[in-house]
N, C-alpha and C positions, 0 to 999 in steps of 0.2 A: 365571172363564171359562177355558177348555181353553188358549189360545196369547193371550200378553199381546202386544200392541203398544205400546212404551214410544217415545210423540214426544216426541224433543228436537231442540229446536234445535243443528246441527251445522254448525262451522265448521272446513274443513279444507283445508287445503294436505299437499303431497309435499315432502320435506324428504331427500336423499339415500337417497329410495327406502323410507324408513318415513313412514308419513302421520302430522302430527299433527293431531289431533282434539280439539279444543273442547268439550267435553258440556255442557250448560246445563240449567236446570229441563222436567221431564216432565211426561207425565199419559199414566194408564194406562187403556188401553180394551178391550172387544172388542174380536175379528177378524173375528165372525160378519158376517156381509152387509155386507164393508165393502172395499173399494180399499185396501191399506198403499200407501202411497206410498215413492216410491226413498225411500232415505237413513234409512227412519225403524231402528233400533233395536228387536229382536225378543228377546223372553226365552220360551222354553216348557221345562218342567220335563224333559221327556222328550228334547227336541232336545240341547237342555245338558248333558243326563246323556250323551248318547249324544259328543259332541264331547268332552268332558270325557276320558270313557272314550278316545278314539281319542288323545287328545291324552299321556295319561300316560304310557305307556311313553318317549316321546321327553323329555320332561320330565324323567323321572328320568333318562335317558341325559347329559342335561345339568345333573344334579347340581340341578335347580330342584325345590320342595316343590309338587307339583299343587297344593294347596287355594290356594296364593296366586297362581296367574293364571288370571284370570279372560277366558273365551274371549263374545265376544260376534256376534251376526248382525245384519247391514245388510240391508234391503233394497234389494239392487241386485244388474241383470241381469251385470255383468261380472266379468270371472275373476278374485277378484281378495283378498288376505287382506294384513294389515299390522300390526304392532305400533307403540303411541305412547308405552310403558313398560314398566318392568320386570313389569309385573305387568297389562297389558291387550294382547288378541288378540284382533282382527277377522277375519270371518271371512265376503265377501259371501254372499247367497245362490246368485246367480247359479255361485258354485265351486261350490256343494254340488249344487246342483241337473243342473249340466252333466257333475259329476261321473261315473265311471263304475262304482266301487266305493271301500270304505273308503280302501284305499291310496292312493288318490290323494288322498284330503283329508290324513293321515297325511304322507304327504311335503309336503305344502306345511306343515301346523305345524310340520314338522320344520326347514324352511327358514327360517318366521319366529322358531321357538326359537333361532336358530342368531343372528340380531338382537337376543334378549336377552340369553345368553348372550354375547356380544361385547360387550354393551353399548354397541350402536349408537345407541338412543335417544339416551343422555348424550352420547355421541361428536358428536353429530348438532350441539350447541349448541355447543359450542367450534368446529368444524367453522366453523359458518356463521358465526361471528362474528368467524374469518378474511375469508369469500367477503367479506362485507360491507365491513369495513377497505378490502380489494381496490376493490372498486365504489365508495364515498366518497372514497376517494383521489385513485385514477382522474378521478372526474368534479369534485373540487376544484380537481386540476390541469391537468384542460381547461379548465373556466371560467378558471384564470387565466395560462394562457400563449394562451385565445383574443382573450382582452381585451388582455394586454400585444403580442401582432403584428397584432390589428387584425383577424386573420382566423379567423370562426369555423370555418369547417373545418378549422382547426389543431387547436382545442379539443375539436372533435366525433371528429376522429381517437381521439383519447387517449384519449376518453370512452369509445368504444366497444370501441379495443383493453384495455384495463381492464377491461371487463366481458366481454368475452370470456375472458381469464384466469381473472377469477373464475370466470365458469361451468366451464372446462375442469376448473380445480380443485374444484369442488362437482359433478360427474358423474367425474370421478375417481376422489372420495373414495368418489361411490353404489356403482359399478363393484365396488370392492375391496371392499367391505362386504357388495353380494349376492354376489360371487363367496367369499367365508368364510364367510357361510352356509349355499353351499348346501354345503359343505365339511365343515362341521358336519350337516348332513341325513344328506348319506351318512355318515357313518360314525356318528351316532345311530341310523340305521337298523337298522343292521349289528350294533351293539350290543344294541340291543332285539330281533334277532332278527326283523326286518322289510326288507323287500324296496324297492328302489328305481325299483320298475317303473312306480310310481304318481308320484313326481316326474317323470320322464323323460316318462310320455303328458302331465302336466301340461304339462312347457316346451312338447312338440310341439304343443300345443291354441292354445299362446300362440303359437309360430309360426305357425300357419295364419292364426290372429286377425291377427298382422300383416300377414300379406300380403296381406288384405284391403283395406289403405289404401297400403302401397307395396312393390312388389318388391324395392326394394332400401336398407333402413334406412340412415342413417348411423348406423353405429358407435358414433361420436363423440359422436352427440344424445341417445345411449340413456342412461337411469339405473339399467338393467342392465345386466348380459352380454347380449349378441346370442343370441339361443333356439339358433342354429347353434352356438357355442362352448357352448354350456350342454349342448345333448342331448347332442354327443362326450365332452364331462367324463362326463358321469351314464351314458351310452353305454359310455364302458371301463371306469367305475366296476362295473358291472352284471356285467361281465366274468371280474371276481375278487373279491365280493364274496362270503359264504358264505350268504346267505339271498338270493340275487338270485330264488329259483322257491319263496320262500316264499308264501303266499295268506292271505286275510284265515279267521279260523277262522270256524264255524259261528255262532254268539253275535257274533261281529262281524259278522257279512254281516247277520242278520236285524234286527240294532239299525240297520245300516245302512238296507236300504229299509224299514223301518217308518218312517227319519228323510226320506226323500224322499218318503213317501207321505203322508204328514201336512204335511210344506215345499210339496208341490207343489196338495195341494189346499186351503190357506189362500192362496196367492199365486196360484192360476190360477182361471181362469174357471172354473165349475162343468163346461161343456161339452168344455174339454181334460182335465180330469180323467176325466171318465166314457167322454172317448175310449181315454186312457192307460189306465185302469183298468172294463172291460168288465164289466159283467154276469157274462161269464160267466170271467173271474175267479176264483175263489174261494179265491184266498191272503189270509191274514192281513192284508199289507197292499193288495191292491186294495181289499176291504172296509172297512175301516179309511178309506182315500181316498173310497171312494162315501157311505161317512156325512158326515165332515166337509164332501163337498161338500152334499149334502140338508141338512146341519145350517145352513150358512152362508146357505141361500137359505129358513129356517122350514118345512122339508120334513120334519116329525118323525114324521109317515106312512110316511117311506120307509130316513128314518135311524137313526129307535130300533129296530125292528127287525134292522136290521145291527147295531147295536151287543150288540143281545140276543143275537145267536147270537155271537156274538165273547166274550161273557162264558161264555156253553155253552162255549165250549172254552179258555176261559182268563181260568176264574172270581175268579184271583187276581192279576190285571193294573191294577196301581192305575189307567194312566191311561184302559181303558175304561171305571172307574167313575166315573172323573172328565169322561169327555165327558158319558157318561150323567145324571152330576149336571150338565153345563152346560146340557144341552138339556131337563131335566124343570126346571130355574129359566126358562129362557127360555118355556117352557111354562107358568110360574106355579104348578107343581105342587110347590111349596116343602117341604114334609115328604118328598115324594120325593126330591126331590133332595137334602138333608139327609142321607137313609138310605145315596143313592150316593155322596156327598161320605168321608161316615163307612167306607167300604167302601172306599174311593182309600185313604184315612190308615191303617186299618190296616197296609194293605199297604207306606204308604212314609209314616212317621208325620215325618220332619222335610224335607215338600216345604211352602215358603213359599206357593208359588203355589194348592196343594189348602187346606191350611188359610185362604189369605184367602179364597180363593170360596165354601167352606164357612161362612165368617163373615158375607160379603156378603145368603147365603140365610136366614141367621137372622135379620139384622138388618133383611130384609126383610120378613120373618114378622110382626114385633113380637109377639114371642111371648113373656110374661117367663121362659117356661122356659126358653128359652134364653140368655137372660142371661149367667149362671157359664160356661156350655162358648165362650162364642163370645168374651169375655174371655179363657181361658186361652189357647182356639186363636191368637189373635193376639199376647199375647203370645207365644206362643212361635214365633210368625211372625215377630215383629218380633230375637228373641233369635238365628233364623238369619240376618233380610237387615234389620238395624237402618234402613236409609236405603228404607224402602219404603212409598213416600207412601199407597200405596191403603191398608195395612194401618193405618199413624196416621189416616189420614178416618174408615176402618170401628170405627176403637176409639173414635174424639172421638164417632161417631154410636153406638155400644154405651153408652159411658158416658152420656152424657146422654139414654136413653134408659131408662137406668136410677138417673136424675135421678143421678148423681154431675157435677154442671155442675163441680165446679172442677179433676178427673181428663179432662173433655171439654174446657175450655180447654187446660191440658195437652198433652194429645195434637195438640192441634189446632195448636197451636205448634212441635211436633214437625213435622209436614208442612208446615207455613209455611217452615220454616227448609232443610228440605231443597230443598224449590220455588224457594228463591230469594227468597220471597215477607215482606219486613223489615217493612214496613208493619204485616201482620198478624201479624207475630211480638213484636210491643211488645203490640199493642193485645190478644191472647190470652195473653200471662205477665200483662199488668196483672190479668186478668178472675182466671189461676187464684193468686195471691197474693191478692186479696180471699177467696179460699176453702180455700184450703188451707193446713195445719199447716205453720206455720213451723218452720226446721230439722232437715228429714226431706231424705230422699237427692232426691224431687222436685223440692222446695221450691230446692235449690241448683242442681239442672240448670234448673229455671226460670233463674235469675241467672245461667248460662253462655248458656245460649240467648237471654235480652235482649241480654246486652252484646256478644255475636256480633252480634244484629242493629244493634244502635246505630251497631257498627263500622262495617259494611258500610253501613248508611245514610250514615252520615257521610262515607265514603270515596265515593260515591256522589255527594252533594252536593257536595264539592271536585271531582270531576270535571267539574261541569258549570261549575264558574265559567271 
């Protein structure tokens, strides 16, 4: 399908202004006719590519190799982006969508580069494992000078002035951390030859946002800078900077709203889309918008056609031929869709997400002509995004379909193991070791893959005693 919705389970706290984030086992589904829900975790080839793209320039300004961080989308309405490693970027929807042009997303990666870069993350653990000290302390030696005077308000004093320090000192430490980033922004900007106009409306958006709930912040409470100290920084910074009236190029503006026309009508009603995006329209992406939304509600009367005339004018656009392949598979019209699938790949042959959909519609066919091609295709799906459950399901279901059972235990152990899922990761290496040639390169990832599970099981079980 066109735009994967990846649900995990997500636990997360704010930690000196970077969010850490828990990721747990998923499962991948359409977006077609469906509610995503806040929080869930959103991957689509073309959104990615386009973030990806915006994100590099600042990347290399900070000496980081693009291919190793990986930039990811929340679903959620608030302003709002964060890093929990050296090598993962959040990125809400709600920024992308409120956004107003590229440069404003661009200036906020450049603020959270600027947290990798510093090496806030790590910083963040030592950090608090002071705060902490601070707070145990504190409330060991209320409890015991409240019990030795008899009076617990003795105690509860300490306790609380103790955590007040902590806290001063763990918003402190956030304070000086986003104030170096954004330090880092601007002159990443500046470097790459990009404008810092788009941080600045951003702080300003987050000022208004405040003072929606109180006129007049404390300071003190913030785990930022104050948006008022921010926008005069980035304000004189704007001043003497030598790309302050630079603009997003042509190729950026258009990757830009085709990524908001496509964002906004997989998250919004059909009806605010077709409001946003009129009939009478006729840019690339309002069009683009009115399909996905007819596509999303089985409206393929109304959506293949827009998509037809979109291919008339940009016949070599992998991902019209890849919605065209989502909506001739939801149609059932499986050799079609196959032909559009095939027509996406030419165009962009190592996108994960085209070749598993393209696998998905073979192995739906049960067609044994398909067999070899929808094997290779996922292997080499799996060779770009190795931890991609849907793609080990589609090959446990290709293989044993084309009775290879002990290469479908196999695989199928492969997605157990990514999922989380131990139980099933013993009980599918037992299945493909009855079947398969001992001492081949399988054969040993089998025995890494049990004794991984075993572990986890076992560590699992002392848990609960």
């Amino acid at each position: 399908m066109p735009f994967y919705a990846q649900f995990r389970v997500a636990a997360t706290r704010t930690v000196s202004g970077v969010c850490i984030m828990a990721l747990m086992s998923g499962l991948w589904q359409s977006a077609q006719a469906q509610d995503l829900s806040q929080g869930m975790l959103l991957s689509d080839t073309e959104i990615d590519m386009t973030l990806a793209q915006m994100a590099r320039p600042v990347f290399e300004a900070g000496h980081l190799v693009p291919g190793n961080i990986r930039i990811h989308m929340i679903v959620d309405d608030s302003i709002n982006a964060f890093v929990n490693s050296s090598t993962d970027m959040f990125v809400n929807t709600g920024l992308i969508l409120k956004s107003k042009n590229a440069n404003e997303i661009i200036g906020v990666m450049a603020h959270e580069t600027g947290h990798i870069v510093g090496g806030h993350t790590v910083m963040v653990s030592s950090d608090m494992a002071a705060v902490t000290s601070i707070t145990l302390l504190s409330t060991l030696l209320g409890i015991a000078l409240g019990v030795a005077s008899g009076n617990p308000e003795v105690g509860l004093a300490i306790m609380m002035g103790g955590q007040r320090a902590a806290l001063g000192r763990y918003l402190s430490f956030s304070r000086s951390q986003e104030s170096r980033a954004d330090q880092f922004a601007l002159q990443a900007l500046d470097d790459s030859h990009q404008s810092a106009q788009g941080l600045f409306n951003f702080f300003e958006r987050i000022q208004g946002e405040m003072l929606l709930y109180t006129s007049h912040p404390d300071p003190y409470l913030q785990t930022h800078p104050i948006p008022a100290d921010r926008l005069e920084m980035v304000g004189n910074w704007l001043t003497k900077a030598h790309y302050t009236k630079e603009v997003d190029s042509p190729e950026m503006h258009r990757q830009y709203v085709r990524m908001i026309a496509k964002l906004y009508a997989f998250l919004k009603p059909q009806i605010a889309t077709l409001q946003k995006y009129p009939a009478s329209d006729k840019s690339v992406e309002a069009r683009y918008a009115r399909a996905i939304a007819y596509y999303r509600r089985s409206q393929f009367d109304q959506a293949l056609p827009l998509v037809d005339g979109l291919l008339v004018d940009l016949p070599k656009d992998p991902f019209f031929w890849q919605i065209k392949g989502d909506m001739l598979l939801s149609k059932a019209k499986i050799d079609d869709a196959v032909v559009a699938y095939r027509e996406a790949i030419k165009y962009l042959p190592n996108a994960p997400e085209i070749l598993v959909a393209m696998s998905r519609a073979m192995n739906e066919s049960h067609n044994p002509e398909y067999f070899p091609e929808t094997e290779t295709n996922l292997k080499h799906a799996l060779q770009l995004d190795p931890e991609n459950p849907d793609a080990w399901d589609l090959l446990a279901a290709s293989y044993a379909q084309n009775n290879k059972l002990g290469l479908s235990a196999y695989a199928a152990s492969e997605r157990a193991i990514i999922m989380g899922q131990f139980g099933d990761v013993v009980r599918y290496t037992m299945q493909a070791e009855k079947l398969l040639e001992k001492d081949t390169p399988i054969w040993y990832r089998l025995q890494d893959i049990k004794i991984l599970a075993q572990n986890n099981l076992h560590d699992m079980k002392n848990r609960r005693r």
